[in-house]
C-alpha positions as CSV (number, residue, x, y, z in Angstrom):
1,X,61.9,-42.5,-105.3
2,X,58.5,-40.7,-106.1
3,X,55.7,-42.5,-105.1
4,X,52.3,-41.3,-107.5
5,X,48.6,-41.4,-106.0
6,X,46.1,-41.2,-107.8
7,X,42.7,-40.2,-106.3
8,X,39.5,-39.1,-107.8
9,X,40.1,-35.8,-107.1
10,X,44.3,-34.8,-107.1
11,X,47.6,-36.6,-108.4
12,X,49.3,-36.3,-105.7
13,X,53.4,-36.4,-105.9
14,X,55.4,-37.7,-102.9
15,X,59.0,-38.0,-102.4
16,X,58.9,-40.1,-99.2
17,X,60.7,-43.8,-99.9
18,X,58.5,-46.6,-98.5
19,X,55.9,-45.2,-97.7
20,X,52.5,-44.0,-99.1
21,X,50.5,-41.2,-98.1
22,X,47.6,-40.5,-98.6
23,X,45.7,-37.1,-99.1
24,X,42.9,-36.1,-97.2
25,X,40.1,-37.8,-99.8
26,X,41.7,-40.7,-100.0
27,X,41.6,-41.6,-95.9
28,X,37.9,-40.2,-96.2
29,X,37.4,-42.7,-99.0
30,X,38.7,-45.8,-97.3
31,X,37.1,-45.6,-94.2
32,X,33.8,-44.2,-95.4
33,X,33.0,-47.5,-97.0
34,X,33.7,-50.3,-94.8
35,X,32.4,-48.2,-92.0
36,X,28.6,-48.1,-94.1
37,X,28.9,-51.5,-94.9
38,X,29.2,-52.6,-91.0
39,X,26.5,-50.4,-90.1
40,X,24.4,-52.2,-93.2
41,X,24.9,-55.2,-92.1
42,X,24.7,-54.8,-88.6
43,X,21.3,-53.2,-89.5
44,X,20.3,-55.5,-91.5
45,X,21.4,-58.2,-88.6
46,X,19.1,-56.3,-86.2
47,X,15.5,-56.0,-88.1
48,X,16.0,-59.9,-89.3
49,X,16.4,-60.8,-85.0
50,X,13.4,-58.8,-84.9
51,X,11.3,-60.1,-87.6
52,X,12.6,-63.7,-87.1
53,X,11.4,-63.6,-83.8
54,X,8.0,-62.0,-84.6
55,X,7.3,-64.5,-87.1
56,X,8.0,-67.9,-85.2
57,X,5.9,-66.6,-82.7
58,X,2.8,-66.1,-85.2
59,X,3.7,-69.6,-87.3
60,X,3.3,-71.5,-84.0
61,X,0.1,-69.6,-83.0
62,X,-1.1,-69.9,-86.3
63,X,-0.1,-74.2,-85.7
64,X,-1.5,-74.5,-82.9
65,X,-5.0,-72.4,-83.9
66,X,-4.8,-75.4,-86.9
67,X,-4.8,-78.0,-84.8
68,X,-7.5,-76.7,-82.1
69,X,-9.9,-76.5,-85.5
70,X,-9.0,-80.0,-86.2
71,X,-10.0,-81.3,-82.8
72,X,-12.7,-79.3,-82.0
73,X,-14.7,-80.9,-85.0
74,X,-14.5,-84.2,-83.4
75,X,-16.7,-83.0,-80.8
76,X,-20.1,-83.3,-81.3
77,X,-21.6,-80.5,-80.1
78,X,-19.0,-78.2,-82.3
79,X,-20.0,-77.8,-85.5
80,X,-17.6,-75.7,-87.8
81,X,-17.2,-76.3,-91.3
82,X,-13.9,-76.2,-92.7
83,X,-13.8,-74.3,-95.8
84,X,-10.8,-71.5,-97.4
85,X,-12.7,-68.9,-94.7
86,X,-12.0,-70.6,-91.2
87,X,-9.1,-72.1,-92.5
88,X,-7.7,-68.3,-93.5
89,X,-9.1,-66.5,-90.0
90,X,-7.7,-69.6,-87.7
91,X,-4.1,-69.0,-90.0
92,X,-3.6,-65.4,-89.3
93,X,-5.5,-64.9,-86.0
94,X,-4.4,-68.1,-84.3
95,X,-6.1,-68.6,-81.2
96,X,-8.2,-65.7,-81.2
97,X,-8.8,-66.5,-84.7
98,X,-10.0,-69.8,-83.5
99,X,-12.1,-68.1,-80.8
100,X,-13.8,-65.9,-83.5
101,X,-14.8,-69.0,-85.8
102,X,-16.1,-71.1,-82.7
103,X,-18.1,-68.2,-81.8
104,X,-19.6,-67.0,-85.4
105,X,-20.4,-70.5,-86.0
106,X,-22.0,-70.9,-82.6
107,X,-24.5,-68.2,-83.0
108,X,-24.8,-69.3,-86.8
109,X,-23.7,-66.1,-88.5
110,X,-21.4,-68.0,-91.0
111,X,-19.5,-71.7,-90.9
């Protein structure tokens, strides 16, 4: 029997029975392609790991920063208004953020 290939690039005729063989382009062709897509993926596995982890840790900083505001304007010698502004520095700077508003509204530069 003759087996016909075809590839992008030749027609390849072979008189082998049961079997197919493939030309140089071919292999190149069908390895190529799964290997890129396990090195996508696993890529893509690797920076999600690391920006998964990255971001819990600044939601929870940013959480607990949230509640600190909360309780530290039941005390009464704290005195910081919640408005968009603390509420936005205490989000993304967490604690420090916290910090920062406790001390600008200390010395009376803004809240």
């Amino acid at each position: 029997m003759i087996y016909f290939i075809l590839s992008r690039y030749t027609v390849c005729y072979y008189s082998v029975p049961h079997t197919i063989l493939l030309d140089k382009g071919m292999a190149a062709e069908l390895f190529v392609g799964p290997a890129l897509t396990l090195l996508s993926v696993a890529l893509l596995i690797i920076v999600a790991w690391k920006l998964g982890k990255g971001l819990v840790l600044l939601l929870i900083n940013s959480v607990v920063g949230m509640i600190i505001l909360i309780l530290l304007n039941y005390l009464p010698f704290v005195k910081i208004t919640i408005n968009i502004w603390s509420i936005l520095i205490v989000a993304i700077g967490g604690i420090p953020g916290i910090a920062l508003v406790v001390l600008l509204s200390h010395f009376g530069i803004a809240f």
